[in-house]
C-alpha positions as CSV (number, residue, x, y, z in Angstrom):
1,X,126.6,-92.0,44.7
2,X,129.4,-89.7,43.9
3,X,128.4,-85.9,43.7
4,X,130.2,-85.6,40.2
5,X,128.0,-88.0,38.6
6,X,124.7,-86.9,40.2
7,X,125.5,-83.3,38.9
8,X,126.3,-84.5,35.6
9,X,123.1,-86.5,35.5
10,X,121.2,-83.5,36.7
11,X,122.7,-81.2,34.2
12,X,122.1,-83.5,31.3
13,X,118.8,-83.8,32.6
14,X,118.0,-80.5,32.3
15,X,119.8,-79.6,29.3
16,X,117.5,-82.1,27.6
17,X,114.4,-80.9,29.2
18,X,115.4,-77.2,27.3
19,X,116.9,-78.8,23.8
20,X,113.5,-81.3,23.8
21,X,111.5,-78.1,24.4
22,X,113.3,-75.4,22.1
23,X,113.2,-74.7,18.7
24,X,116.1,-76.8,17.9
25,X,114.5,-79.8,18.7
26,X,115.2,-80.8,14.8
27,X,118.7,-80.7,15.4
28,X,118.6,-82.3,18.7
29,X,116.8,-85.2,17.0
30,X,118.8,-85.9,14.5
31,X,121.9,-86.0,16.8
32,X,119.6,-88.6,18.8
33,X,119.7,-86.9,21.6
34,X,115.7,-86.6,22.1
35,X,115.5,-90.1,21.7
36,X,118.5,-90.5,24.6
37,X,116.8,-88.4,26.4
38,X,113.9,-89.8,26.7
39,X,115.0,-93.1,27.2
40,X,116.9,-92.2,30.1
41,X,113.8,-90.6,31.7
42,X,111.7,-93.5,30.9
43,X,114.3,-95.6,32.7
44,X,114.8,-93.1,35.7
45,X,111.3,-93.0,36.1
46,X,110.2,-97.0,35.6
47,X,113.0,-98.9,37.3
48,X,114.8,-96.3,39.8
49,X,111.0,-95.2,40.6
50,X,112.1,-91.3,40.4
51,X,109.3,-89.0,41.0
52,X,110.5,-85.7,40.9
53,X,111.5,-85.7,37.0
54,X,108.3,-83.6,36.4
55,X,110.3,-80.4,38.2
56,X,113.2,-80.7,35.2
57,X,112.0,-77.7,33.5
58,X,112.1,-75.5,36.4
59,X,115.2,-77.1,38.2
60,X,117.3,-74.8,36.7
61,X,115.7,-71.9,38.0
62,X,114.4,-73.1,41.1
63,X,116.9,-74.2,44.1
64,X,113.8,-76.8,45.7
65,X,113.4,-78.4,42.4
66,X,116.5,-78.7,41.7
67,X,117.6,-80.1,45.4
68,X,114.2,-82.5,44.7
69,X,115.9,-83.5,41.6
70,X,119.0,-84.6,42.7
71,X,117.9,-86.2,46.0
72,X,116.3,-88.3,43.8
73,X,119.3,-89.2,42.0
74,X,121.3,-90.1,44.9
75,X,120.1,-93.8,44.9
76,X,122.9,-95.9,45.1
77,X,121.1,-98.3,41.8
78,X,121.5,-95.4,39.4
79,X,125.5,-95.6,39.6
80,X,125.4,-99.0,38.6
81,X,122.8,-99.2,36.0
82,X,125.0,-99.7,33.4
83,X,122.5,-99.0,30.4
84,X,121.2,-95.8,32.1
85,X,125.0,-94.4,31.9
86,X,125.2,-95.6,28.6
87,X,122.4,-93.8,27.3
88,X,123.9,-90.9,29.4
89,X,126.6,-90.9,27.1
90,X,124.6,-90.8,24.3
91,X,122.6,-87.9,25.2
92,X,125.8,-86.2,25.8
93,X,127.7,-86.6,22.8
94,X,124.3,-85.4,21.1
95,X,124.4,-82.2,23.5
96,X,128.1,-81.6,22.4
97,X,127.6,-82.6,18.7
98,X,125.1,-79.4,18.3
99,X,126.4,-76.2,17.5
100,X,127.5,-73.7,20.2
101,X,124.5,-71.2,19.6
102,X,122.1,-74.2,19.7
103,X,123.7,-75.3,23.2
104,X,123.2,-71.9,24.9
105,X,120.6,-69.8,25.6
106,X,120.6,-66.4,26.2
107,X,118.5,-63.6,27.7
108,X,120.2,-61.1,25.8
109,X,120.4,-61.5,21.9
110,X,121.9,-58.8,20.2
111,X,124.0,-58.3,17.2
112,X,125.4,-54.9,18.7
113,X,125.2,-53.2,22.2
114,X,126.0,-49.6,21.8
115,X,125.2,-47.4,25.1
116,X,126.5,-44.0,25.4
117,X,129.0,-44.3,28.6
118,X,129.6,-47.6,30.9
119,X,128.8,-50.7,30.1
120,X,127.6,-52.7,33.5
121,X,126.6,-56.2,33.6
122,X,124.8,-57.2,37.4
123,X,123.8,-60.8,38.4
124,X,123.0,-61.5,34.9
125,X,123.3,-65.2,32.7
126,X,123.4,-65.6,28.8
127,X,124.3,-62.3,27.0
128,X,126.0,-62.8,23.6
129,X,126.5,-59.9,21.2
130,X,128.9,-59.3,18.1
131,X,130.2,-55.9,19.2
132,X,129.4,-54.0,23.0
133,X,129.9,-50.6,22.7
134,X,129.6,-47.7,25.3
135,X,129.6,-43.5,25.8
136,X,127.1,-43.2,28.3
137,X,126.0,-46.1,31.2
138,X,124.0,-48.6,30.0
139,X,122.8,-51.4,32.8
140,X,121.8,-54.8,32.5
141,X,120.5,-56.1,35.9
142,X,119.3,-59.1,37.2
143,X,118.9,-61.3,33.6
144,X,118.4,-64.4,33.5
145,X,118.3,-66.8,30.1
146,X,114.7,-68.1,29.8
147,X,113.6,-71.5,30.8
148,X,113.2,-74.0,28.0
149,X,115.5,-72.1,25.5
């Protein structure tokens, strides 16, 4: 199977997992995107015979899962399971329908970030603030966004 389409299959995977978990579950639902993806689970899971969908929540965040994860996607039947791609659509056009701040996640939720000197940002994921500001150092190290959000 082509590596483009097992990384989008694993990335939609997971960014169900976190939308299906999260507090804007509501608004995933209405965009049918639970619905998709669960139905595309219940597929992988009944006629591909995927075992490793239980690691989706930690995928992200762990490089075995995630390796599990799309090992297991690599069977050749997925790519030409017409209704699993379908519903892979679906789910998303309901990722992309919901707003920005619903899509991401971040570890760092701020309005402002004022420090008094130098700003530095190291090995860090998801920061999203109105205004950053700095005088003196302020440091954000080693961040990551939480899983499920």
């Amino acid at each position: 199977m082509e590596i483009q389409l097992i990384e989008l299959l694993f990335s939609l995977l997971v960014s169900g997992a976190k939308l299906a978990a999260s507090s804007a579950l509501g608004e995933f639902s209405k965009a049918g995107g639970k619905s998709a993806y669960e139905a595309i689970k219940s597929r992988l899971i009944e006629r591909h015979k995927l075992k490793s969908l239980s690691l989706l929540e930690d995928a992200a965040d762990n490089p075995a899962f995630e390796a599990a994860v799309k090992a297991d996607l690599e069977k050749p039947a997925i790519a030409e399971d017409a209704e699993l791609l379908a519903l892979a659509e679906t789910l998303r056009e309901s990722i992309e329908a919901l707003s920005a701040e619903t899509r991401s996640s971040y570890a760092v939720n701020i309005d402002d970030i004022m420090a008094g000197g130098s700003l530095l940002f190291d090995a860090v994921e998801g920061i999203r603030a109105k205004t950053a500001s700095s005088q003196g150092d302020m440091t954000f190290k080693n961040v990551r966004s939480p899983s499920g959000n």
